[in-house]
C-alpha positions in Angstrom: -15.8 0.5 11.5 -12.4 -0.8 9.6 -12.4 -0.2 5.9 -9.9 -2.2 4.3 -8.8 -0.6 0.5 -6.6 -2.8 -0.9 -4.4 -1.5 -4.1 -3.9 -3.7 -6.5 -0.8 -2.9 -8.1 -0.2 -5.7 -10.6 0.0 -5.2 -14.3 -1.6 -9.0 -14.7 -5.0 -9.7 -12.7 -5.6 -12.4 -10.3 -1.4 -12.4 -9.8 0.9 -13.9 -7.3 0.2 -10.6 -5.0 -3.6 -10.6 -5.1 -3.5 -14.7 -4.1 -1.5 -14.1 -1.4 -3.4 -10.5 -0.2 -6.8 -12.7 -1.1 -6.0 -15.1 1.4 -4.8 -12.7 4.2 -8.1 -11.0 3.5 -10.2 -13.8 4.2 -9.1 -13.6 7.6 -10.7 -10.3 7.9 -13.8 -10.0 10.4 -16.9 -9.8 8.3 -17.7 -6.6 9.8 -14.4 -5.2 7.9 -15.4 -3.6 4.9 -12.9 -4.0 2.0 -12.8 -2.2 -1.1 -10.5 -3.1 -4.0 -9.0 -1.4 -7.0 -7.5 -2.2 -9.5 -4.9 0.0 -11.1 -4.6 -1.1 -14.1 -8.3 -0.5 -14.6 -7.9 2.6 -13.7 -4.9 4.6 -15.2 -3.7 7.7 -13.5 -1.9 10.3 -16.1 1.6 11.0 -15.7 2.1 12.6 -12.3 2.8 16.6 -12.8 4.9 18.4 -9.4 3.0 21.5 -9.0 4.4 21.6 -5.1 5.6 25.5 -6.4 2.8 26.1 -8.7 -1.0 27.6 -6.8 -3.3 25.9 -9.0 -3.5 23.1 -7.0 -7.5 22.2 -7.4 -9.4 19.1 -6.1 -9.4 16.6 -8.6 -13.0 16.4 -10.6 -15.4 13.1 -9.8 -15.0 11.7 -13.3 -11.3 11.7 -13.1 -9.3 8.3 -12.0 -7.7 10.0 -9.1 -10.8 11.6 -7.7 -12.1 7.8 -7.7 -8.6 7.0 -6.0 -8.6 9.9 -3.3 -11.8 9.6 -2.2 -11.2 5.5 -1.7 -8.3 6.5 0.1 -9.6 9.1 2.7 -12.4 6.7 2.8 -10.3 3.9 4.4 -8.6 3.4 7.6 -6.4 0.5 6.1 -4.5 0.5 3.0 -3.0 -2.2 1.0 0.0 -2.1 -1.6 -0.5 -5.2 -3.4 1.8 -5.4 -6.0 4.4 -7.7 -7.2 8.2 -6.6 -6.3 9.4 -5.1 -9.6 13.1 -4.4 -9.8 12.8 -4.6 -6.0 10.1 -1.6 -5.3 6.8 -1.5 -5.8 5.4 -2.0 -8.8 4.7 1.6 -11.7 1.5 1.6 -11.2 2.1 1.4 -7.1 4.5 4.0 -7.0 2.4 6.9 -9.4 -0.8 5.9 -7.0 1.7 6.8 -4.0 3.0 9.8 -5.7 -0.2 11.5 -6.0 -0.2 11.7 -2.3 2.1 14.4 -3.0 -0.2 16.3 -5.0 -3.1 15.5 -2.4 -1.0 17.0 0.2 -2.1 20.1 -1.5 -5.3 19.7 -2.9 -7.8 22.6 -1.1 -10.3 21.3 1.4 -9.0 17.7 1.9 -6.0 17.8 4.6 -4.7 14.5 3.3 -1.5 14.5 6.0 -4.0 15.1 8.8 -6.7 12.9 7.8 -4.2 10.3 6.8 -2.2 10.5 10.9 -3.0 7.9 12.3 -4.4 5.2 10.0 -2.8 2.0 9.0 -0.1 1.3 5.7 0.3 -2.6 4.7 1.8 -4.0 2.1 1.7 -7.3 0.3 4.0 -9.0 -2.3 5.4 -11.8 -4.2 8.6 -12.1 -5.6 10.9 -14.6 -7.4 13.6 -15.0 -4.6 13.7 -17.0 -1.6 15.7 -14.6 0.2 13.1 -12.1 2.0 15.7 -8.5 2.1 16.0 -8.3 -1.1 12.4 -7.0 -0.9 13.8 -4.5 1.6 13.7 -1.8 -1.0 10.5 -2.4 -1.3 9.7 -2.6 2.9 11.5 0.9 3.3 9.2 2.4 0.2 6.0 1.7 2.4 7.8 2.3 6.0 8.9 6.0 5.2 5.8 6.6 3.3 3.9 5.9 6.6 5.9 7.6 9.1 6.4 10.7 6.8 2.4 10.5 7.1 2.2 9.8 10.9 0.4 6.2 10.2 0.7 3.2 11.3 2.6 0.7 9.5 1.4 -3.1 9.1 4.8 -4.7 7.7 4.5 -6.8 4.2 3.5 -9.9 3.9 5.8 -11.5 1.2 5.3 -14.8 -0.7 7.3 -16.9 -3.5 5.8 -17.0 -6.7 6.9 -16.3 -10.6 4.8 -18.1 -12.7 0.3 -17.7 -12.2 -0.5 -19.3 -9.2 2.9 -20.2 -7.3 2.0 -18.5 -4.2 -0.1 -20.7 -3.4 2.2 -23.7 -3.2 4.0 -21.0 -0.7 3.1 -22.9 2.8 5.0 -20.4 5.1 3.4 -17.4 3.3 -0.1 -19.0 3.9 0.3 -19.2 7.0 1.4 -15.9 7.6 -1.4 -14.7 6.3 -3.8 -15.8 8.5 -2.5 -13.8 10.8 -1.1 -10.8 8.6 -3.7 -8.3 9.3 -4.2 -9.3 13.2 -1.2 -8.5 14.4 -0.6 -4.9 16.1 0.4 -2.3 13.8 3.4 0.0 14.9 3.5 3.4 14.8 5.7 4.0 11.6 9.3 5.0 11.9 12.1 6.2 10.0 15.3 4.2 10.4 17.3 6.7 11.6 14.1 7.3 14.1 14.5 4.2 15.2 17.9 3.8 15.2 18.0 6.9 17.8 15.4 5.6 20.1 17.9 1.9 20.9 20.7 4.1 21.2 18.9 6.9 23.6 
């Protein structure tokens, strides 16, 4: 069974992001199970690099991140939905995505290995109507899937500054139903990639 967890990385609820990522998820077969989070609901501390250190320990059930890890070995699909801030994902994104470095270490959970194989997506608005400025933003999510041997869905981007502008967004909507059908690539690094045409 597909398990859909989609990460809402907004600081404002119901924002441009989560229209658009709303919308895409409607399209979803109602056997998909989808879970959502919202970040901002549920603050992670400040990320501490203990890749050195040995007191790496699995992260206690009451605390946000346990709630976050266990959603995301839990899911064969995970969404980034977050705004593009200053053309990356948004703070609260980027710390949920940097405690995959600290889960590639916690004892017991083999986040790498469980993680091979499954599907990264991302979806986003932002205030430009030129789409590679959000490459930035596309390469985040790429590298953070092929570094984890997934699969990697693309972003589905929309226009939209002010509440609700997405949806005036005709090309994005229509993008979206179809976002999540298409065939998700195994994920690549550019220069991966980039050796592959040449060879």
């Amino acid at each position: 069974m597909s398990r859909f967890l989609f990460v809402l990385g907004s600081a404002r609820a119901d924002g441009n992001s989560e229209l658009l990522a709303r919308k895409a998820a409607e399209q979803l077969p109602g056997d998909v199970e989808q879970h959502w989070i919202r970040l901002s609901e549920h603050p992670l501390p400040d990320f501490q690099d203990l890749r050195h250190d040995s007191g790496h320990v699995r992260p206690s059930a009451d605390a946000e991140s346990a709630l976050l890890l266990d959603a995301t070995l839990a899911a064969t699909d995970i969404v980034i939905v977050s705004p593009l801030y200053w053309y990356s994902v948004s703070g609260l994104a980027k710390r949920y995505l940097d405690y995959w470095s600290g889960w590639l270490r916690t004892p017991g959970v083999d986040f790498k290995a469980t993680m091979a194989g499954r599907t990264l997506w991302g979806v986003a608005a932002l205030a430009d109507s030129e789409p590679s400025v959000a490459d930035p933003y596309v390469g985040t999510l790429n590298n953070s899937a092929a570094y984890m041997g997934m699969h990697f869905g693309g972003v589905l981007l929309g226009n939209g500054t002010a509440p609700g502008d997405v949806l005036k967004d005709t090309g994005a909507l229509v993008h979206a139903k179809t976002f999540f059908a298409q065939e998700a690539p195994l994920a690549r690094f550019p220069y991966e990639t980039a050796a592959a045409l040449a060879g």
